[in-house]
C-alpha positions as MATLAB code, in Angstrom:
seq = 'XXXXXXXXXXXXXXXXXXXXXXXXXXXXXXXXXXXXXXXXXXXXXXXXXXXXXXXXXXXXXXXXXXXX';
ca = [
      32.511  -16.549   18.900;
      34.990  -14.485   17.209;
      35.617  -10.305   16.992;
      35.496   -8.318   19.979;
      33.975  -11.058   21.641;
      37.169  -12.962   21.963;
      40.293  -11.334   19.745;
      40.504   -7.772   21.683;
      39.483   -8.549   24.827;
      42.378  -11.425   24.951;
      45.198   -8.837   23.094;
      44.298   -6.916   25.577;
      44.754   -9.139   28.732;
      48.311  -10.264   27.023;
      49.672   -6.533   26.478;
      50.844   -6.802   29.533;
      53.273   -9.453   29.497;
      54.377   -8.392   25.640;
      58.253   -7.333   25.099;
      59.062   -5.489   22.808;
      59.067   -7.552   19.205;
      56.590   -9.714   20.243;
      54.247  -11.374   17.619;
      50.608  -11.531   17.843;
      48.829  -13.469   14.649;
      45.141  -13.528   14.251;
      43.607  -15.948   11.712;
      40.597  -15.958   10.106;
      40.324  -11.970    9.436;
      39.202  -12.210    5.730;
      36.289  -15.021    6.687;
      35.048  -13.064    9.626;
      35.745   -9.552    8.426;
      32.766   -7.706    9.804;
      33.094   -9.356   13.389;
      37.105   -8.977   13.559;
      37.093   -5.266   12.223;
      37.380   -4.108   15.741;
      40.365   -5.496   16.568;
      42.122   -4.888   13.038;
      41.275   -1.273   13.905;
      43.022   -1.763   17.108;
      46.256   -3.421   15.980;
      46.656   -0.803   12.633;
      45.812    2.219   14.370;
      49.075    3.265   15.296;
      48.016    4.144   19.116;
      48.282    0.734   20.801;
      51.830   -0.056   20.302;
      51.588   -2.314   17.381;
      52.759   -2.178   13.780;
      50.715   -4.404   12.138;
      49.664   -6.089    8.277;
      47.145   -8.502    6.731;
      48.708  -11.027    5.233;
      46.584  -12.285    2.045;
      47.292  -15.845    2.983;
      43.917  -18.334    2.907;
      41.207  -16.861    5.228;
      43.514  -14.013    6.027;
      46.284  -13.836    9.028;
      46.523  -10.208   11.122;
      50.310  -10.006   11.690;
      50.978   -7.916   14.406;
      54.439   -7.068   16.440;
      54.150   -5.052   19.787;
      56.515   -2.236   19.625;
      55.484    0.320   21.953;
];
């Protein structure tokens, strides 16, 4: 299962125990696009306390650091 089956609902059980400059990568994001949009939305919005990119590299890697 991937998306907001699995991705968000884990980020967002980690938060938590993030410092500040922590990395987060999510793979997959390109092959699974539909399913994972909900937690790209999350990570790139701005209003969650990460700065985050997709990396064009194979099926697509979500790089996201937590700096809140």
């Amino acid at each position: 299962m991937y998306g907001d089956g699995w991705y968000l609902p884990l980020l967002k059980l980690l938060v938590p125990k993030l410092r500040s400059g922590s990395v987060v990568m999510a793979d997959n994001i390109f092959t699974f696009r539909k399913d994972l949009q909900p937690y790209v939305d999350y990570v790139q919005s701005g209003e969650n306390g990460f700065i985050s990119t997709t990396l064009h590299i194979a099926d697509g890697f979500e790089y996201s650091v937590f700096a809140p």
